[in-house]
C-alpha positions in Angstrom: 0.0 0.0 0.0 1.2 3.4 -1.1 0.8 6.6 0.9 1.3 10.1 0.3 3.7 10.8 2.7 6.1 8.3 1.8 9.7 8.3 4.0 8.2 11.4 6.3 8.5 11.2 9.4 6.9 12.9 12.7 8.8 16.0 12.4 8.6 16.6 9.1 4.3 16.2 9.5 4.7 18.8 12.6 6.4 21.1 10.1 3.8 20.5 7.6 1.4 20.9 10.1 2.3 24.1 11.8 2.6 25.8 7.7 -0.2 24.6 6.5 -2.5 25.6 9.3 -2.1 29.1 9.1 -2.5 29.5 5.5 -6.0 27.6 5.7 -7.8 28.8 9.2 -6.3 32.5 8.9 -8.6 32.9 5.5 -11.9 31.4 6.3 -11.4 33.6 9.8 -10.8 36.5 7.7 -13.9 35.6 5.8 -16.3 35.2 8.4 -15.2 38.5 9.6 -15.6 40.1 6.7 -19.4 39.3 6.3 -19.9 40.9 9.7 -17.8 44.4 8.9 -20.5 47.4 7.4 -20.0 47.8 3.7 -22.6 50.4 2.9 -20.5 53.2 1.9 -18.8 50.9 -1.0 -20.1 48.0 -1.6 -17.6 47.0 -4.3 -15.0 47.0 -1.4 -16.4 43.8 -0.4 -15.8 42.1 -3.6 -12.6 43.5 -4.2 -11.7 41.9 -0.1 -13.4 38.5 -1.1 -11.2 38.3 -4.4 -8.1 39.4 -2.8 -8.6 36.3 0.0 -9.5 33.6 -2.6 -6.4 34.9 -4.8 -3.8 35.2 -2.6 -5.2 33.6 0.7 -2.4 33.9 3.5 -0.9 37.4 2.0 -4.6 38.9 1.6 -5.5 37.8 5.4 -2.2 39.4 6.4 -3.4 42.8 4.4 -6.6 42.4 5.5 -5.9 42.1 9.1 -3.3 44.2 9.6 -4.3 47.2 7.4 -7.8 47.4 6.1 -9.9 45.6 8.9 -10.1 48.9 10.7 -11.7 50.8 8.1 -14.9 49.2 8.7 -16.9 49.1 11.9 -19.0 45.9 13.0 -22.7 45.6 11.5 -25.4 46.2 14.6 -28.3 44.6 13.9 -31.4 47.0 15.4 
């Protein structure tokens, strides 16, 4: 029986582990929070976000965290 991980051992899984990890929960976070921000000055902000996460998933989250999360406040629901 053949596996995918031929000749790699615990620590090299950990490493794999610990990369990969990042670059899949830090997007889907970012996207989740991003439905919950208030668009309704610009509305094509949102799909310019969404495009720049599915294009370039961990360097988009970074940008999007780091720099234009701020910019837009939390929806309230009344």
């Amino acid at each position: 029986m053949t596996s995918l991980f031929i000749n790699i051992g615990v620590m090299e899984m950990l490493i794999l582990l610990i990369i990969l990890t990042p670059t899949v929960i830090l997007p889907i976070y970012c996207m989740f929070d991003l439905f919950k921000r208030d668009f309704s000055k610009d509305k094509n902000q949102r799909i310019l976000l969404i495009l720049l996460l599915l294009l370039a998933p961990f360097i988009g989250s970074l940008i999007y965290l780091l720099a234009l999360r701020k910019d837009y406040p939390v929806k309230h629901d009344n």
